[in-house]
DOLODREN-789359 format. One line per 10 residues: their letters; for each residue x, y, z of C-alpha. Coordinates in Angstrom, 2 decimals. Example, Ala and Ser with C-alpha at 12.3 -4.5 7.8 and 13.67 -1.06 7.14 Angstrom:
BEGIN
as) 12.30 -4.50 7.80 ~ 13.67 -1.06 7.14
END
This chain:
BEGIN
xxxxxxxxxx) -32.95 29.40 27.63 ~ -33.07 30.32 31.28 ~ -33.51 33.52 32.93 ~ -30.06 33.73 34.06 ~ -28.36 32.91 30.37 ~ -31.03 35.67 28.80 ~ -29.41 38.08 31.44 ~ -25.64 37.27 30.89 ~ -26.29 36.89 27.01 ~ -27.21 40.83 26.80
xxxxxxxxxx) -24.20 41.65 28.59 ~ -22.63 39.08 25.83 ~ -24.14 40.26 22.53 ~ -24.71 42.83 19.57 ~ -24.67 42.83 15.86 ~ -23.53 45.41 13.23 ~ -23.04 44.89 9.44 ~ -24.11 41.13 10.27 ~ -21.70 39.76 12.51 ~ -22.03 39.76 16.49
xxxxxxxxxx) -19.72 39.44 19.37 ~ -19.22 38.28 22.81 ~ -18.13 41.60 24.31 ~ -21.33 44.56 24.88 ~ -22.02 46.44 21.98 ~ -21.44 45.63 18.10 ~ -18.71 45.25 16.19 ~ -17.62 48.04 14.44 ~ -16.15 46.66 11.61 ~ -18.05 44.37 8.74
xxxxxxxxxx) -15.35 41.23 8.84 ~ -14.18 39.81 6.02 ~ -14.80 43.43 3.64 ~ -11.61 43.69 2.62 ~ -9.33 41.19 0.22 ~ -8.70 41.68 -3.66 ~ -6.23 44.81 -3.77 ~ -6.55 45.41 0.08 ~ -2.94 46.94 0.45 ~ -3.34 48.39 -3.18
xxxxxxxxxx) -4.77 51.76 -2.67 ~ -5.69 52.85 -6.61 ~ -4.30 55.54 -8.21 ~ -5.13 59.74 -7.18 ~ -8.46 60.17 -7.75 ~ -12.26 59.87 -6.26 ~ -13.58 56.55 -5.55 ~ -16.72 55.26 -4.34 ~ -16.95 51.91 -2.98 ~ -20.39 49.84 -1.72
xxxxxxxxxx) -20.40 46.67 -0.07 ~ -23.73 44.73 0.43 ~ -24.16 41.45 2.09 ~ -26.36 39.53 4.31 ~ -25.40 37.30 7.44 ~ -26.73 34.43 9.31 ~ -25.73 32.76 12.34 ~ -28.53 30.06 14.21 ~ -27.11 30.12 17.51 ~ -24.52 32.19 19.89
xxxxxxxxxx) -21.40 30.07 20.92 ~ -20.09 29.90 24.63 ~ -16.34 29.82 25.93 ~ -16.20 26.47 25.30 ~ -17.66 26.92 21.73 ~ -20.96 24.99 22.44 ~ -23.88 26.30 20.92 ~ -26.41 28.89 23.29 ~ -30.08 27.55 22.75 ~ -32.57 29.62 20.91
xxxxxxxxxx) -30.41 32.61 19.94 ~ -29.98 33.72 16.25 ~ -29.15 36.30 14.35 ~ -29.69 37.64 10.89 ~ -28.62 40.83 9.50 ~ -29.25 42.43 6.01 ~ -25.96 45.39 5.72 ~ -25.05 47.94 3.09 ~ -21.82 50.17 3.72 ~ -20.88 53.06 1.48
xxxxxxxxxx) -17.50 54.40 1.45 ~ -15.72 57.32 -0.39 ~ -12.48 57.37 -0.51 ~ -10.13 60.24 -1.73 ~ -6.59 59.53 -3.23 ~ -4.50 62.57 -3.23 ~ -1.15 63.53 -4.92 ~ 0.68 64.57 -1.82 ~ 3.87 62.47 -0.74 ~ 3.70 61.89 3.25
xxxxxxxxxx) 6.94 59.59 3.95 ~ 7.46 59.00 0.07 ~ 4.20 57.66 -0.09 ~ 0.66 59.08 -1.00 ~ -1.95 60.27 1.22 ~ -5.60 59.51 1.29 ~ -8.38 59.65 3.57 ~ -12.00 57.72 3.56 ~ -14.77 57.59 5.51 ~ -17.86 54.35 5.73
xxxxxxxxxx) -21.11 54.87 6.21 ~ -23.26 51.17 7.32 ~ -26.87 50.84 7.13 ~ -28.38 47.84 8.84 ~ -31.71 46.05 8.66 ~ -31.19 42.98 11.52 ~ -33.18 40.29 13.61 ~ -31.46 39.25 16.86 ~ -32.91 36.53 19.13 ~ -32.12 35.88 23.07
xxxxxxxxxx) -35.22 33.43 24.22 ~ -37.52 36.11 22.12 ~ -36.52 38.23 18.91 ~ -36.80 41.69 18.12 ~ -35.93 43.37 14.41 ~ -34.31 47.18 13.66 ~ -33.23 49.17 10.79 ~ -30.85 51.69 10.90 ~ -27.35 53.87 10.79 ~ -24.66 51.39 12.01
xxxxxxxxxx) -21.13 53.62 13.35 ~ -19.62 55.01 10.80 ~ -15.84 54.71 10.93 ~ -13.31 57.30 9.28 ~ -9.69 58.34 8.51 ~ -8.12 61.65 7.96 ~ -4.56 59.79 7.68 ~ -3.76 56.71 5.12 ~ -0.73 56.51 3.55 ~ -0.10 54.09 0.51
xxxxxxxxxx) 3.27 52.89 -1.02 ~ 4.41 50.81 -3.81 ~ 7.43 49.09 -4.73 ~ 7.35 46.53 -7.99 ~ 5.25 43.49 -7.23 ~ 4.57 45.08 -3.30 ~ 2.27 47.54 -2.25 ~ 1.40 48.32 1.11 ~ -0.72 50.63 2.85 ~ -0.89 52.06 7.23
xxxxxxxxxx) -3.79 53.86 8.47 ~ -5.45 55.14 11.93 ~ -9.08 54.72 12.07 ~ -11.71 56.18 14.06 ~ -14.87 54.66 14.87 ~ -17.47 57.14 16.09 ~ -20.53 55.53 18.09 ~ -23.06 56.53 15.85 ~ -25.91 54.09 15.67 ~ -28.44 53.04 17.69
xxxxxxxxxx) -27.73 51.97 21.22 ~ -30.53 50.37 23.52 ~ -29.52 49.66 26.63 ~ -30.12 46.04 28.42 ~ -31.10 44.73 25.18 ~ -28.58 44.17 22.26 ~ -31.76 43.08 20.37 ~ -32.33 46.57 19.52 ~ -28.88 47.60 19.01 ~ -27.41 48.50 15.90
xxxxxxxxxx) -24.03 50.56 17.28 ~ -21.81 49.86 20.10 ~ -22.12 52.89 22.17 ~ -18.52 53.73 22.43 ~ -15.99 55.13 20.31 ~ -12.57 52.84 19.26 ~ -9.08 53.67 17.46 ~ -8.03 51.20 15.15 ~ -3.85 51.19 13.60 ~ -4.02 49.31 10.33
xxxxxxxxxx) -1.73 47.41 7.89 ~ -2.34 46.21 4.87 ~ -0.03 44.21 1.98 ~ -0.76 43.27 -1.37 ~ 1.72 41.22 -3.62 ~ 0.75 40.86 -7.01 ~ 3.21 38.92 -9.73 ~ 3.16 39.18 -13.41 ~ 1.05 35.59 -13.95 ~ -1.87 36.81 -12.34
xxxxxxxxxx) -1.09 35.41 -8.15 ~ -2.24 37.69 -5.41 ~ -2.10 37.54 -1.81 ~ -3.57 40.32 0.22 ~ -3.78 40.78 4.33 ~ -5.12 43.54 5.94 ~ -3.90 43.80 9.58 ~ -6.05 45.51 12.23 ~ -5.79 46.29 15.95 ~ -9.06 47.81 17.59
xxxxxxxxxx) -8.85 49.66 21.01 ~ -12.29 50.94 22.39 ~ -12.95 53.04 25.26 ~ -15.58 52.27 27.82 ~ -19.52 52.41 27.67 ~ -20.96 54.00 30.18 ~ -24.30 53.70 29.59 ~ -24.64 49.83 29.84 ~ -27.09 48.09 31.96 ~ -27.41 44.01 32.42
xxxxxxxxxx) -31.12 43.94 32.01 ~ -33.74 46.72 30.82 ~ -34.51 49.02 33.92 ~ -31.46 48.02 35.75 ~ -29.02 50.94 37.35 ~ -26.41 52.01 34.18 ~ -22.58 50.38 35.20 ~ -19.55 51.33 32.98 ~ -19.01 48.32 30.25 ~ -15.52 47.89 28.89
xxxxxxxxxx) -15.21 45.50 26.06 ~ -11.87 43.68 25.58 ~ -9.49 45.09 22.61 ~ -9.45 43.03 19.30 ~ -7.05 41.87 16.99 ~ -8.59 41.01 13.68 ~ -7.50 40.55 10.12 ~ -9.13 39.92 6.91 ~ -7.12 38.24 3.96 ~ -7.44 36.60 0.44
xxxxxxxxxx) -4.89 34.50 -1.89 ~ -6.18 34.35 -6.04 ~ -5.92 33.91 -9.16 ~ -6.67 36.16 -12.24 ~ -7.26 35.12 -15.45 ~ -7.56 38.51 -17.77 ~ -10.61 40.57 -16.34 ~ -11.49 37.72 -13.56 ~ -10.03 36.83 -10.36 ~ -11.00 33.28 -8.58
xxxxxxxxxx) -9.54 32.75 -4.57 ~ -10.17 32.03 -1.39 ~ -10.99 34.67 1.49 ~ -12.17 35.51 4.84 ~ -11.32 36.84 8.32 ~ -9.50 36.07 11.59 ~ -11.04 37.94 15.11 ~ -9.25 37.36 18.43 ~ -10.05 39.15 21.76 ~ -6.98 39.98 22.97
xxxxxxxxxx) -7.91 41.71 26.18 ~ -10.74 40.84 29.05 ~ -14.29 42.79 29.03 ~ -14.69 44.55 32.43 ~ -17.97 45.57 34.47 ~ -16.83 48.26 36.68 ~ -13.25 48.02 36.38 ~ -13.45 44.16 37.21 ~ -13.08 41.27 34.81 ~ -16.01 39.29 34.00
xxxxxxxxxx) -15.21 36.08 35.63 ~ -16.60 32.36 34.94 ~ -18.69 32.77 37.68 ~ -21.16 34.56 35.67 ~ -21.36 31.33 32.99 ~ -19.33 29.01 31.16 ~ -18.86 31.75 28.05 ~ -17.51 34.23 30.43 ~ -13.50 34.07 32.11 ~ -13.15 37.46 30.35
xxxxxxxxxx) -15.40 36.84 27.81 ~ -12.67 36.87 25.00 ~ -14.47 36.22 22.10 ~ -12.39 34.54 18.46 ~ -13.57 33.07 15.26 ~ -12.06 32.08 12.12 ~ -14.07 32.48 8.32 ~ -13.02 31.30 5.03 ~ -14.58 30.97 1.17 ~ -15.31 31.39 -2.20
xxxxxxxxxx) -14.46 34.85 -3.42 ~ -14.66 35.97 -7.36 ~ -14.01 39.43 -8.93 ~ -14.49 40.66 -12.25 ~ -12.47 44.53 -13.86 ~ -14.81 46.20 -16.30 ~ -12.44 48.14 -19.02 ~ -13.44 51.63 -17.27 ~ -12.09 49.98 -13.73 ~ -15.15 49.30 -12.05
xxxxxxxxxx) -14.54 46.08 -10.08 ~ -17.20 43.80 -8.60 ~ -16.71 41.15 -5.99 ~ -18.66 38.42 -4.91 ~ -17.70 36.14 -2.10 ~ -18.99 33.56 0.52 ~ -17.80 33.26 4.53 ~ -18.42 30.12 6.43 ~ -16.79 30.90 10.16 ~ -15.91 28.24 12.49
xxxxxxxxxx) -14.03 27.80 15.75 ~ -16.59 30.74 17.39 ~ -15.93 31.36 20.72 ~ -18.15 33.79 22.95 ~ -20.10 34.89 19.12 ~ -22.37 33.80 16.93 ~ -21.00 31.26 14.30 ~ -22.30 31.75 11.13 ~ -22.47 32.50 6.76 ~ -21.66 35.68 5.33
xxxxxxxxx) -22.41 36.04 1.56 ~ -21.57 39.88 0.30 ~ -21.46 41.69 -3.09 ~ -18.89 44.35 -3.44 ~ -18.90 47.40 -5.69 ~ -15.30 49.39 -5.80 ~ -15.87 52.61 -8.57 ~ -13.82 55.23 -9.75 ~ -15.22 59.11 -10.31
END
């Protein structure tokens, strides 16, 4: 890996709850956590939800989708999320709030590696609002993703957070029939606000970073047979808008990964849940991503714990 593609690949990467991006800074969201029940908000109550996973990607992916010589990354990730269901009727449906909570242990490499442990950004919402109509249920939401975890500057290898805070609108469906089929979509568009603190190499003056808005959804179709559920799942990530250095798009004169540096991928796999009789659910599930462009292209394998209290 040359100088020049070390320089333009920390302007290019960061990881958070094991996945990594094209645009400066991390992704905020873990990709691919939501898909049994994901427009089925439960019934009022207190719930406490975990999800624990590990991800592994062997090399970055340029514009073009070729493959960036010796970088990796690997990422161990726990999130813990509360979430409060609440009685009151807001538009004839019921309000709740919830708030995540990442923890990340990861290992990025750009030409060298370097490994860190710590607070990812947590995201919350003080507004979701749930609705259900026979075999539909549906849920809209306004996230906010606060820039909580580490940030080190000119080199994404130490960076667990992205430095910037972002406002998210979801939507999320369920539909559920009486022989067991689900299909489940959770819609998401992610608008972040600029980083100000970003420089293209360590020691370098700071320049103001503005990474491209994202649309990205995560969705499942399955299967359950009594207490178990069998289907397919993943997640869908398209850039929809250009990064900017100082107000100017990042042209293709920087590299052949840049024109904007709008980064997409597509993941998809094996996802099984099981319903203890006290309504505990557990989820396992497996994410092979393809079709990378301007991110690392790798496996996600998680282990989800969804609990009432």
């Amino acid at each position: 890996m040359t100088l020049k593609q070390i320089c333009v690949a920390v302007a290019l990467t960061g990881a958070i709850a094991g996945s990594a991006s094209a645009k400066e800074g991390a992704d905020q969201y873990p990709h691919g956590g939501e898909n049994w029940f994901a427009g089925a908000l439960p019934p009022p109550g207190d719930y406490f939800l975990n999800y624990f996973g590990y991800y592994n990607a062997d090399n970055l992916r340029d514009g073009d989708g070729h493959k960036v010589d010796h970088t990796g990354v690997t990422a161990w990730f726990d999130a813990l999320r509360y979430v409060k269901v609440t009685n009151t009727q807001i538009l004839g449906g019921n309000w709740a709030m919830h708030a995540i909570v990442p923890l990340v242990h990861q290992k990025v490499t750009l030409g060298d590696s370097k490994t860190v442990s710590g607070l990812g950004d947590i995201v919350f919402s003080p507004l979701v609002i749930s609705w259900h109509a026979g075999n539909w249920h549906w849920a809209a939401a306004l996230d906010i993703y606060a820039p909580t975890g580490e940030y080190k500057s000119g080199d994404p290898r130490k960076s667990i957070g992205a430095n910037y805070w972002s406002v998210e609108p979801v939507f999320a469906a369920t539909w559920l029939n009486e022989a067991g089929w689900e299909v489940s979509a959770k819609l998401m568009y992610n608008i972040k606000a600029k980083n100000s603190d970003f420089r293209p190499a360590p020691g370098a003056p700071k320049m103001e970073y503005e990474s491209g808005d994202e649309f990205h959804m995560d969705y499942l179709v399955g299967k359950r047979f009594g207490p178990w559920g069998v289907g397919l799942s993943g997640y869908y990530v398209k850039q929809t808008t250009d990064d900017k250095l100082d107000g100017d798009t990042l042209s293709s004169s920087l590299g052949p990964w840049s024109s904007g540096r709008k980064g997409q991928v597509f993941a998809i796999g094996p996802s099984v849940s099981y319903t203890t009789q006290s309504g505990t659910m557990l989820i396992g599930q497996w994410q092979h991503e393809s079709g990378a462009e301007n991110r690392f292209q790798g496996d996600k394998a998680w282990f989800r714990l969804i609990m009432p209290f």
